[in-house]
ChimeraX commands (.cxc) that place a marker at each C-alpha (Angstrom):
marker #1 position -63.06,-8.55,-9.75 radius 0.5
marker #1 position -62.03,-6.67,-6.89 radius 0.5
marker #1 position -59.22,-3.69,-7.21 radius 0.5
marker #1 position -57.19,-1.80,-4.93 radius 0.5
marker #1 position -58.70,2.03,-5.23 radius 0.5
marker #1 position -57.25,3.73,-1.92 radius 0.5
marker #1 position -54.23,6.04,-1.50 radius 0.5
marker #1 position -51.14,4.08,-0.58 radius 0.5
marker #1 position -50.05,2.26,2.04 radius 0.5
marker #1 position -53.35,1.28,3.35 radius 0.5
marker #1 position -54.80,-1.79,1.47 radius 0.5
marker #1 position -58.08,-2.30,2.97 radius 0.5
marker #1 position -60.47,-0.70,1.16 radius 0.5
marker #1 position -62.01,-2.73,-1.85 radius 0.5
marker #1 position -64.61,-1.92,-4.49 radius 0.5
marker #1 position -65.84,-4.00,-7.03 radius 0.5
marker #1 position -65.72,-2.82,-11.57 radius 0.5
marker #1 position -67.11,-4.58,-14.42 radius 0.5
marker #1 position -65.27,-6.11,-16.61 radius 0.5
marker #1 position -65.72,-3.34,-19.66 radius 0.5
marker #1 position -64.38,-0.46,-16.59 radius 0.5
marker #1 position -61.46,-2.03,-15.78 radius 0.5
marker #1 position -60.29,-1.81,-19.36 radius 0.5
marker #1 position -60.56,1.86,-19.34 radius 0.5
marker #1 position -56.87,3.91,-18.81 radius 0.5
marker #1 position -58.22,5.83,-16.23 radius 0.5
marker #1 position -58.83,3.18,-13.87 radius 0.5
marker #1 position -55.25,2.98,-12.33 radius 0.5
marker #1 position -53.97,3.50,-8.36 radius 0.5
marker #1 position -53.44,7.00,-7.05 radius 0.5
marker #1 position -50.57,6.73,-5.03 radius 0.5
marker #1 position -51.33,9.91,-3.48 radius 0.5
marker #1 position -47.31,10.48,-2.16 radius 0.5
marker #1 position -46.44,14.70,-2.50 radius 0.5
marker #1 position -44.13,15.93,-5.27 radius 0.5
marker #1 position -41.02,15.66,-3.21 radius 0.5
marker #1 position -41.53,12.03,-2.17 radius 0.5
marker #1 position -41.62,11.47,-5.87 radius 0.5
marker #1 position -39.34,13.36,-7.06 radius 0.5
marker #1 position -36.96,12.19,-4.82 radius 0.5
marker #1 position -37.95,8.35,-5.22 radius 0.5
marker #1 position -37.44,8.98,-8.92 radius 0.5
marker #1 position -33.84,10.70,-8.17 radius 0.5
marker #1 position -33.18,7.70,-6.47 radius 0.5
marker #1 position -34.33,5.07,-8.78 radius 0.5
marker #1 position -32.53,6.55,-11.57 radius 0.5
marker #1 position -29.33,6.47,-9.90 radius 0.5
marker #1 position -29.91,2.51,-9.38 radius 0.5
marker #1 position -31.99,1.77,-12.62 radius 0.5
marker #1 position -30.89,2.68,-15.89 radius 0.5
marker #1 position -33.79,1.67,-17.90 radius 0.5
marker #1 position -35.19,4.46,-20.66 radius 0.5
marker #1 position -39.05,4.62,-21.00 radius 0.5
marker #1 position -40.11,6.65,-24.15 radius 0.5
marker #1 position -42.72,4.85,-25.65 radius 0.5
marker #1 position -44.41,3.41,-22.27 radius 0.5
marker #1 position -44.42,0.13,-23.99 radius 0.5
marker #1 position -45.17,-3.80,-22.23 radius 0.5
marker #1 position -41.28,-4.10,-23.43 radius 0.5
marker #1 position -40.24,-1.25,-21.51 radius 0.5
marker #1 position -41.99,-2.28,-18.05 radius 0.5
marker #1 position -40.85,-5.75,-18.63 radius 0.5
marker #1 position -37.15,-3.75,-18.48 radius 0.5
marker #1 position -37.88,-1.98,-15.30 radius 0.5
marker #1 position -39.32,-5.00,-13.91 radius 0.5
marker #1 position -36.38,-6.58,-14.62 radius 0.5
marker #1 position -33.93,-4.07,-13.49 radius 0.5
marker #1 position -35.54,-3.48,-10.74 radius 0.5
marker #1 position -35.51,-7.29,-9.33 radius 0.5
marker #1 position -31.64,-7.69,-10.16 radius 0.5
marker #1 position -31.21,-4.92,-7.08 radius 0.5
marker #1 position -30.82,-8.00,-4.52 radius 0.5
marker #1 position -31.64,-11.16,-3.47 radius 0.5
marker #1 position -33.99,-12.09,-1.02 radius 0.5
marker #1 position -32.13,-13.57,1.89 radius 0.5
marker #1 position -32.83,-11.02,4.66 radius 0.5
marker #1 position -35.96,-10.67,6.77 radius 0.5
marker #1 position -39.12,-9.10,5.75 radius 0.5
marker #1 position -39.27,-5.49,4.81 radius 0.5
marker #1 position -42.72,-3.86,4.85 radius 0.5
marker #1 position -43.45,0.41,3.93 radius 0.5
marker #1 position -43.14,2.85,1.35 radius 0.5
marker #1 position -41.63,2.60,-1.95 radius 0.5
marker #1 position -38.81,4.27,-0.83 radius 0.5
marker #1 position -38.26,1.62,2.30 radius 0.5
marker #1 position -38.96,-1.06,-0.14 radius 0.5
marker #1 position -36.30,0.43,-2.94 radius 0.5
marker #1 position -33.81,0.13,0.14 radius 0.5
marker #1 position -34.64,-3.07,1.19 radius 0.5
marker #1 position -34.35,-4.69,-1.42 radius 0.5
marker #1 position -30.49,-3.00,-2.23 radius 0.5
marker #1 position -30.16,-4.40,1.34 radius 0.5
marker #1 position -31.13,-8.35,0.68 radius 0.5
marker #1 position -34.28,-7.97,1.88 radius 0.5
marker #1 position -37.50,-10.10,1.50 radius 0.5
marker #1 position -40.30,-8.34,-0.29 radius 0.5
marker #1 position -43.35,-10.14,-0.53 radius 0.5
marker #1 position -45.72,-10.07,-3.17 radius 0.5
marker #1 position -47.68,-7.04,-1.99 radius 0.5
marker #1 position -44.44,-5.15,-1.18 radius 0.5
marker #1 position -43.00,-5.99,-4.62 radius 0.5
marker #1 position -46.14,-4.76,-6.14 radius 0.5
marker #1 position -46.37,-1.31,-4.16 radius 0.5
marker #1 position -42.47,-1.00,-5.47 radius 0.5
marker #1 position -42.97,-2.15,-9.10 radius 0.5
marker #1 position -46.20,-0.45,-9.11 radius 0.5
marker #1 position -44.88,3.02,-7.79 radius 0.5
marker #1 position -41.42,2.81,-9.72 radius 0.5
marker #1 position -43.43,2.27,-13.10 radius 0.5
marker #1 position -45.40,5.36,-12.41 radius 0.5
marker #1 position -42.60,7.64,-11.18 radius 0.5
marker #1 position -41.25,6.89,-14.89 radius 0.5
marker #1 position -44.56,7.64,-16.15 radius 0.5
marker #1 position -46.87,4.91,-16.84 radius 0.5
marker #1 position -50.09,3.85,-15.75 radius 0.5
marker #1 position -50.40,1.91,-13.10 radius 0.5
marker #1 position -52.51,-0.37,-11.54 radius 0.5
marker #1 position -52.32,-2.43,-8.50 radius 0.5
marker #1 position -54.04,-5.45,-8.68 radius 0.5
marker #1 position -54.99,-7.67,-5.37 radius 0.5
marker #1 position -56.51,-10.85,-6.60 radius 0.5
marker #1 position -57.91,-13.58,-4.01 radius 0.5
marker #1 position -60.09,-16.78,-4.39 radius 0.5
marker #1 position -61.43,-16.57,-1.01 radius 0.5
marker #1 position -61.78,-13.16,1.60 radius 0.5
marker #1 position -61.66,-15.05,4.43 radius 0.5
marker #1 position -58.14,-16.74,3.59 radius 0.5
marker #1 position -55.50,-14.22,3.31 radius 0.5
marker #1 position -52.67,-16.41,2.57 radius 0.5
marker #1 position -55.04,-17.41,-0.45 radius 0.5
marker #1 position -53.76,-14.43,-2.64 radius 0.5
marker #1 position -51.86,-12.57,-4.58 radius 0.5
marker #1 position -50.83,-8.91,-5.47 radius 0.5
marker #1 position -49.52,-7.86,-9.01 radius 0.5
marker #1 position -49.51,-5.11,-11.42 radius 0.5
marker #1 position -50.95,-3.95,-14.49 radius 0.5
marker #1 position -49.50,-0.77,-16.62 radius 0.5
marker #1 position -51.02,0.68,-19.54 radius 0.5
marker #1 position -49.39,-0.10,-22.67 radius 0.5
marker #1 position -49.16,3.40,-24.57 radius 0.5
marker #1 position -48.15,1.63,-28.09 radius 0.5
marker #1 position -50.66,-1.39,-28.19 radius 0.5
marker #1 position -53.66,1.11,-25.73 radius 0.5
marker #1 position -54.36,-1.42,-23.29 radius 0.5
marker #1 position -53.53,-3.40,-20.02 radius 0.5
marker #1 position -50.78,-5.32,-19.47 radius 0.5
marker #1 position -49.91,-7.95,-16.70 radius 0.5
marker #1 position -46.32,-7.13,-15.22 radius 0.5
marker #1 position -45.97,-9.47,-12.13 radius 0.5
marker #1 position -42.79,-8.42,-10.34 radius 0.5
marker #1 position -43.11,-11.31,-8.07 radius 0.5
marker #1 position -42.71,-13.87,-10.42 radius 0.5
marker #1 position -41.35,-12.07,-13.53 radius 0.5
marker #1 position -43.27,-12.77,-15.72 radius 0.5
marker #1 position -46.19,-11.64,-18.35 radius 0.5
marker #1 position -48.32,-13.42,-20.32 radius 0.5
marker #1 position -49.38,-13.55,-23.48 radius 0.5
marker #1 position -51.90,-14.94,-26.15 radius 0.5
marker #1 position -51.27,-15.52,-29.81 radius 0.5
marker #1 position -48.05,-12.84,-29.48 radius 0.5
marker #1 position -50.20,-10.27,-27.94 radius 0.5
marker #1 position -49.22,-9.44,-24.40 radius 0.5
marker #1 position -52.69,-10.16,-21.87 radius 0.5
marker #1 position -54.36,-7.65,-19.02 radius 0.5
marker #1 position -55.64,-9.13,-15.99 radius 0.5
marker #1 position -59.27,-9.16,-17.39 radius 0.5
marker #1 position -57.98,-10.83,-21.07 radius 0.5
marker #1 position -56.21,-13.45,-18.74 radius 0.5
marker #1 position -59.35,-14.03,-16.90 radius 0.5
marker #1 position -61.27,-14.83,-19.73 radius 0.5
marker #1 position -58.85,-16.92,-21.33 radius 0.5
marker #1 position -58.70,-19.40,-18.45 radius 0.5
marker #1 position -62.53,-19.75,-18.69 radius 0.5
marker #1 position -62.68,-20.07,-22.90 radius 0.5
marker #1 position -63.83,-22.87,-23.65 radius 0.5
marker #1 position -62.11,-23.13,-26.84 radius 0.5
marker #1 position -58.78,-23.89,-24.36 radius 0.5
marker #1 position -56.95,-21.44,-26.30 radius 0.5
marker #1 position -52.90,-21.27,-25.32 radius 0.5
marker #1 position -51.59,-18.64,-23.07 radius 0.5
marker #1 position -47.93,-18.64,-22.84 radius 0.5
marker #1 position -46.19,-17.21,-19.63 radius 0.5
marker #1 position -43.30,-14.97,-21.05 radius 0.5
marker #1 position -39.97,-14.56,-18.68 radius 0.5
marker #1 position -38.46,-11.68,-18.19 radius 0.5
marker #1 position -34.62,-12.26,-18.10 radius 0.5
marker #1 position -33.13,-13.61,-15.63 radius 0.5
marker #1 position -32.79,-11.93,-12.23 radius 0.5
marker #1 position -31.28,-11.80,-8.84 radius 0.5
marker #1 position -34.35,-11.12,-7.08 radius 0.5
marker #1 position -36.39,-14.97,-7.82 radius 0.5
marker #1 position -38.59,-16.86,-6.25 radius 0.5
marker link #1:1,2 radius 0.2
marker link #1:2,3 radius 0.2
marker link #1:3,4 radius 0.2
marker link #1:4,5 radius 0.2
marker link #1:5,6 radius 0.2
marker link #1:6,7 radius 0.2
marker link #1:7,8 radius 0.2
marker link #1:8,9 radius 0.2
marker link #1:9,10 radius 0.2
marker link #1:10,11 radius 0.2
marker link #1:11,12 radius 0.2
marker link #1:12,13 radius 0.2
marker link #1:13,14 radius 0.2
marker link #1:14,15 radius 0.2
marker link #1:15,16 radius 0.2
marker link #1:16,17 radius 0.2
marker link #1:17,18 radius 0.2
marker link #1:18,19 radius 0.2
marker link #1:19,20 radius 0.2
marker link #1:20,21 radius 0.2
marker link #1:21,22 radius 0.2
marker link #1:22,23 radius 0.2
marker link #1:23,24 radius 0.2
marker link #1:24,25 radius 0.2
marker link #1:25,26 radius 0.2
marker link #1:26,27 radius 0.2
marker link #1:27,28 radius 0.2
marker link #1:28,29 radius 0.2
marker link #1:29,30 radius 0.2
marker link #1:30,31 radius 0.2
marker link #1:31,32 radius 0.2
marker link #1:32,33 radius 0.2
marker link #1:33,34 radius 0.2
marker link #1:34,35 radius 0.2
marker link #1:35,36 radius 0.2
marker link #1:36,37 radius 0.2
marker link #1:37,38 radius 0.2
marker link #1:38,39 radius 0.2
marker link #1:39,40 radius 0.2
marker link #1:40,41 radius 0.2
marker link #1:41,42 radius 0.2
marker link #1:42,43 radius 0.2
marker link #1:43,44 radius 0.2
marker link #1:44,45 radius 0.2
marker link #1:45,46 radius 0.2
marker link #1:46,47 radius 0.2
marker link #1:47,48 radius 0.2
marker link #1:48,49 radius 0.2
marker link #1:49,50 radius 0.2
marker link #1:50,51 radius 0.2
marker link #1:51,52 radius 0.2
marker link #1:52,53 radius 0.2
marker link #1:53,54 radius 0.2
marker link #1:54,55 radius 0.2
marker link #1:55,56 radius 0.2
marker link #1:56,57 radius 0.2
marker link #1:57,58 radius 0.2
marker link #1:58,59 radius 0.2
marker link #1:59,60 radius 0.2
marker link #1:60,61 radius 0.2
marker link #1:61,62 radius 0.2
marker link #1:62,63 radius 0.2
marker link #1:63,64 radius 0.2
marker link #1:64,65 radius 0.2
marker link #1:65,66 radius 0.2
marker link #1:66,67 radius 0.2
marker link #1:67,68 radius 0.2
marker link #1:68,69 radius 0.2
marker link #1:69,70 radius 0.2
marker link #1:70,71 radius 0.2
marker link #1:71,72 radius 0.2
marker link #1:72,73 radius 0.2
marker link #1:73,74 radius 0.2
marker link #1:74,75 radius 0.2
marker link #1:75,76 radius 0.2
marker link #1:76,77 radius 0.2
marker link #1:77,78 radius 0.2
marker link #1:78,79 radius 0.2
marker link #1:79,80 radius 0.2
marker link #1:80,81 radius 0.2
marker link #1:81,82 radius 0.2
marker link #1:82,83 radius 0.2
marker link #1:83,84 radius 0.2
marker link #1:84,85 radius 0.2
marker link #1:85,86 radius 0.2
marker link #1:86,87 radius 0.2
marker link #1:87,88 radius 0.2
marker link #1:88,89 radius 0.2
marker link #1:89,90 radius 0.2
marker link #1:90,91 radius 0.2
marker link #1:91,92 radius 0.2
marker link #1:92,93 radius 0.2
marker link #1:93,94 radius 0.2
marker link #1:94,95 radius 0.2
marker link #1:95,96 radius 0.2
marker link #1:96,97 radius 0.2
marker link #1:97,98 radius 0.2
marker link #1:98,99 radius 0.2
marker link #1:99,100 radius 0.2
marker link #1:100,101 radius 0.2
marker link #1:101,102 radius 0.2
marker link #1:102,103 radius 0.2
marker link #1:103,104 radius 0.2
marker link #1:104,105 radius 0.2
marker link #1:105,106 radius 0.2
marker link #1:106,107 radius 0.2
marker link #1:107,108 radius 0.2
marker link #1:108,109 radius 0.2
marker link #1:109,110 radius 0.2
marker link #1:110,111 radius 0.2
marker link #1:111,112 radius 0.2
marker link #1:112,113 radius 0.2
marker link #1:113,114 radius 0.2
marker link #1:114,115 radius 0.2
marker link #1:115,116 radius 0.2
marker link #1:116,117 radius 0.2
marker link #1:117,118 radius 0.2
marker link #1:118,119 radius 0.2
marker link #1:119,120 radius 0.2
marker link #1:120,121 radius 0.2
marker link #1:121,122 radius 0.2
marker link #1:122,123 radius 0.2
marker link #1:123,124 radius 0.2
marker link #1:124,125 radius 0.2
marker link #1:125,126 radius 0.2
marker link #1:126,127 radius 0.2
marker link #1:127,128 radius 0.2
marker link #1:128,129 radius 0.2
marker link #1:129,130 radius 0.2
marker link #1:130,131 radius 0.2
marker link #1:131,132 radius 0.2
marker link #1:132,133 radius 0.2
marker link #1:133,134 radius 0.2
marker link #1:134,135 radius 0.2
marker link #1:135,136 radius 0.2
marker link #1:136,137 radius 0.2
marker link #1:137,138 radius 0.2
marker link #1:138,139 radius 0.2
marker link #1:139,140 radius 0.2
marker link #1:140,141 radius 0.2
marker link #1:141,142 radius 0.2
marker link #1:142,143 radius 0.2
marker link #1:143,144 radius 0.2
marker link #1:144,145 radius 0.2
marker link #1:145,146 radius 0.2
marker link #1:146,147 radius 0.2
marker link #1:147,148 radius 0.2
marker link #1:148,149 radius 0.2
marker link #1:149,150 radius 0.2
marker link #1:150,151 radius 0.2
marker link #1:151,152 radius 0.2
marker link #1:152,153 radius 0.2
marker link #1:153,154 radius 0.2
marker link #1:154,155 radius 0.2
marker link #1:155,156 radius 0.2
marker link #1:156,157 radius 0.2
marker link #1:157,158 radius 0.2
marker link #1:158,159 radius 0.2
marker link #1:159,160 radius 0.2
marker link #1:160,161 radius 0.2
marker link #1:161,162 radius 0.2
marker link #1:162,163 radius 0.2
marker link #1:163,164 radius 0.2
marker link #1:164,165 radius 0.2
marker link #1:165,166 radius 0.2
marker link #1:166,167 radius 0.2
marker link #1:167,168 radius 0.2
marker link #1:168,169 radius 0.2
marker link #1:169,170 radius 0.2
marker link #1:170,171 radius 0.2
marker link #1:171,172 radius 0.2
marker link #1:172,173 radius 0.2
marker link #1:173,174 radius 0.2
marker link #1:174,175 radius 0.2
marker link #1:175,176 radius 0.2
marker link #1:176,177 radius 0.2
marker link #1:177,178 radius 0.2
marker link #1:178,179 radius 0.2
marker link #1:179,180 radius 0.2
marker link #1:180,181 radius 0.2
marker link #1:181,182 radius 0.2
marker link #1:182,183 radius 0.2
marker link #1:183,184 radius 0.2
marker link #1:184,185 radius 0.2
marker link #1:185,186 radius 0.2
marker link #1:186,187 radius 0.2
marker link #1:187,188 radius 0.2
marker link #1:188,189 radius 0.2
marker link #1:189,190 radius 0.2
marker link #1:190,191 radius 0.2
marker link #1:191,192 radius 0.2
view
């Protein structure tokens, strides 16, 4: 497993957890952006998002995910930066990647108080195109990981308990071949 431990924006710099670490809640992205940025990002989000988070439950980032991708539709050129460019961009029609998505997700989740994680997951280091970036946010109600992929919309899920990135993992490798079920979130603008 490799995860994303650096201050935003830069992406580069990689270190590698055991399996029992990265399903600790204090394992999550520092997004290291000063108390205006946020507070203003927040201010901003909330004006375009109505989506109340009390319980910082899978449910409720499913709901921001959700809100979040029926902004816009992706029909404009590609928009890299900061959350705040990316919030924009995407009002604006703009294409948003899956690393984008993930720093906008990922940052918009925490602004509203979760957890967050950014996760960068790859088969091979020397292919970049042979990747993907997604999210995990701690699940206050059930105490655990959840995978929130903005770029797809979806989550998944394992005899009716949502999965983290590491329960995912080892449920592709069980040999027992039990079913994981990829749950939706409703339908939205913003789809690939």
């Amino acid at each position: 497993w490799s995860m994303t431990t650096n201050r935003f924006p830069s992406y580069h710099l990689y270190h590698h957890v055991d399996s029992e670490s990265l399903k600790s809640s204090g394992m999550l992205t520092r997004f290291g952006f000063e108390e205006g940025y946020r507070a203003e990002f927040k201010d901003r989000l909330r004006e375009l998002v109505a989506v109340p988070v009390t319980r910082h439950s899978a449910e409720e980032a499913v709901a921001l995910r959700v809100a979040l991708l029926n902004l816009g539709r992706p029909t404009g050129p590609r928009v890299k930066g900061d959350p705040a460019r990316l919030l924009a961009a995407v009002r604006d029609n703009a294409t948003l990647l899956c690393n984008e998505l993930a720093q906008l997700y990922g940052y918009a989740a925490h602004v509203m108080g979760f957890r967050v994680r950014l996760m960068h997951l790859s088969r091979s280091i020397f292919d970049p195109w042979d990747s993907h970036a997604t999210v995990e946010v701690w699940d206050e109600t059930r105490n655990k990981w959840i995978v929130s992929d903005p770029t797809f919309n979806v989550s998944f899920v394992q005899d009716g308990d949502y999965l983290s990135m590491v329960e995912l993992y080892d449920a592709a490798h069980d040999p027992a071949g039990r079913r994981v079920d990829i749950l939706r979130g409703a339908e939205a603008t913003y789809a690939y």
